[in-house]
N, C-alpha and C positions, 0 to 999 in steps of 0.2 A: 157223240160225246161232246159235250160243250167245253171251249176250249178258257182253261182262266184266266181274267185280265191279266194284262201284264201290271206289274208293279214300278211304277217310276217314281224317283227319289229326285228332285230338283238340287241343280248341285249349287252351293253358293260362292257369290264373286272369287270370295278367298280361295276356297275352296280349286276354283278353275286355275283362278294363278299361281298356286300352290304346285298341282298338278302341271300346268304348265313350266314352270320353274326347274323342278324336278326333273321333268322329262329332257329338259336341256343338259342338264347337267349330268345326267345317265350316258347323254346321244356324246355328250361332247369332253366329259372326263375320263383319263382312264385312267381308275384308283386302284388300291391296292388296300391292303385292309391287315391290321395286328392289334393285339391286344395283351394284356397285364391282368394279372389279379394283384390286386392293391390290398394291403393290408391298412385296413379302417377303422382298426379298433379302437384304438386311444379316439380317436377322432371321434366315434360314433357316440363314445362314452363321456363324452366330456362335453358335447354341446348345450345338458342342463346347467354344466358352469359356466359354461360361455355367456349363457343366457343372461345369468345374475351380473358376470362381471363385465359384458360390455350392455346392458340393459336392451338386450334385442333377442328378438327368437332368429338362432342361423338355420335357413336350411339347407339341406347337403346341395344343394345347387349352387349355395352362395357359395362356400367353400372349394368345389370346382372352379367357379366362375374365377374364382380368387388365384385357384391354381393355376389354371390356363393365362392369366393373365404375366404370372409370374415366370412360370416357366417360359413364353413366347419371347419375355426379355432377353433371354438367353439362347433362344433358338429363332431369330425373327423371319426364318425361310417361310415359318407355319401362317405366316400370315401376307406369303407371297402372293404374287399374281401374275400369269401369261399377257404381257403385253408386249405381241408384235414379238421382237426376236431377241428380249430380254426379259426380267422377272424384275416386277417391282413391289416394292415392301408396303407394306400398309403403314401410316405414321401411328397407327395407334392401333389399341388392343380392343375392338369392340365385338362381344361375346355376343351372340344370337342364342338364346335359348327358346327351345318351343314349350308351347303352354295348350293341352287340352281345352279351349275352349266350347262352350256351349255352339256357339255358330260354326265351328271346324279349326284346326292347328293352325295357331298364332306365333309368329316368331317376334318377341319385342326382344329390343339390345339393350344390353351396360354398355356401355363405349364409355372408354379410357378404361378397360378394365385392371389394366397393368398400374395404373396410377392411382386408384381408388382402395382406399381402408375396405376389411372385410365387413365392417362395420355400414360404410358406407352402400357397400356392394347389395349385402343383405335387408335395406331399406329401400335401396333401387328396385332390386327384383323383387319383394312383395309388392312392394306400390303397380309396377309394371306386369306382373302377377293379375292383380286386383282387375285392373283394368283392360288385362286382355281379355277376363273373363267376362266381363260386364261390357264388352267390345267401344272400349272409350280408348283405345291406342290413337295418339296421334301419328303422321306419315312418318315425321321425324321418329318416333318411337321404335317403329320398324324398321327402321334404315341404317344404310352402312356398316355392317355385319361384316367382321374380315377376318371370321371364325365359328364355327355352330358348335353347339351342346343341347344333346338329345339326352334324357336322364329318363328308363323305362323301368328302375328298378322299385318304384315306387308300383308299380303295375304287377308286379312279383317276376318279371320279365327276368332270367338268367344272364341271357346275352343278347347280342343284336348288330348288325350295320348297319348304318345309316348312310343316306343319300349323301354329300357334299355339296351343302345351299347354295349354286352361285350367291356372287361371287369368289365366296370363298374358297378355300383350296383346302381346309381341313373340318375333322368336324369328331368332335371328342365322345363317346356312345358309353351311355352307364347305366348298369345292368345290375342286378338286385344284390344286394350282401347278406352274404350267407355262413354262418358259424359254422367253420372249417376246423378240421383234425390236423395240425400243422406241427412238424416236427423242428425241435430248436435245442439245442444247449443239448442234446439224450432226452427229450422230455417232450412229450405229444402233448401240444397248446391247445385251446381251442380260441380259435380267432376268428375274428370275422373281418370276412374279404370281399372285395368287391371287383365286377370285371370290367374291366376298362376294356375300349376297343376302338381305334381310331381310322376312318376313312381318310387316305390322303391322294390329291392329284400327284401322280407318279411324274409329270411332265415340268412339274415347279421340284419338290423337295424329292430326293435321294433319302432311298428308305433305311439306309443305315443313321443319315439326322434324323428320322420322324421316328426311330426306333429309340436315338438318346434322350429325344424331346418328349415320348413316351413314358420312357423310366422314367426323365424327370417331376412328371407328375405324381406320379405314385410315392414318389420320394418326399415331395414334399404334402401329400394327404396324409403318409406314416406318420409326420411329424407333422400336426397342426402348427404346434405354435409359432411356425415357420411361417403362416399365411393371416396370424392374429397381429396384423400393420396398419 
């Protein structure tokens, strides 16, 4: 019986480094992992206003990006780092979100995301968007990440964990919104929620902070207009 070629798939640059990346931060973090169901309705509901009244399409990445950026102000362990026999802070909020592209998973940053309008935010990542997919990222574009966001919910994805990109130490995972039976007031809601789930390096932050830096996410996606700055 003749035996079938084998099938080989060439992997590309990214690709390797990606995987090599990866494997480091598996061999050499040890995380722990929690998650939130976020209540996203108003939010969800209100981004064709948003549209009209800040002249931009947002999408749910941007509003994340916005959250994380916000929330970290207030918890700045999430954007710690293992150096030597102290932990040092990142001076700034720079969001690593990954983008499906045609050539294999591209991670391009917002940096300064803590400082930057949602407005702002949401012209960065389309543009950075655009451009990972048509592979015109500049080095700087991809660089200095001292935070990830992985968002699968778009994929119909439920929930999910996610790796911790060196060198960052956390990494926020969002997973599909789902119109939920939610009891309130005597009265079954139907809402729609979404699951939040966050990898963190156990050896930087104490999982009762990354458990308040958690909720505070979710607290401020409840309440968009919290993140329209």
């Amino acid at each position: 019986m003749t035996a079938k070629p084998q099938i080989r798939i060439p992997m590309s640059r990214i690709q390797k480094l990606i995987g090599e990346r990866m494997l480091q931060s598996k061999q050499t973090k040890p995380c722990y992992y929690m998650g939130i169901d976020a209540d996203t309705t108003e939010l969800m509901d209100r981004r064709h206003e948003l549209k009209k009244r800040l002249g931009i399409k947002i999408t749910s990445n941007a509003f994340y990006i916005k959250a994380l950026g916000l929330a970290v102000k207030e918890f700045p362990l999430m954007v710690g780092s293992l150096q030597g026999d102290s932990i040092k802070i990142a001076e700034s909020v720079n969001v690593g979100f990954a983008v499906n592209a045609p050539h294999g998973l591209v991670v391009p940053v917002v940096k300064e995301a803590d400082k930057k309008t949602l407005t702002q935010i949401a012209t960065l990542e389309k543009e950075l968007t655009d451009k990972a997919r048509s592979n015109k990222l500049t080095l700087d574009e991809i660089s200095g990440e001292t935070i990830g966001l992985s968002n699968l919910g778009v994929y119909d994805i439920d929930s999910f964990i996610g790796i911790v990109p060196p060198p960052a130490t956390t990494i926020l995972n969002v997973g599909n919104t789902l119109r939920t039976a939610v009891p309130k007031d005597g009265q079954i809601l139907i809402r729609k929620i979404t699951d939040l789930t966050i990898a963190v390096d156990s050896r930087v932050v104490p999982d009762p902070y990354a458990a308040k830096f958690l909720a505070r996410i979710g607290e401020l996606l409840q309440k968009p207009e919290q993140l329209i700055s």
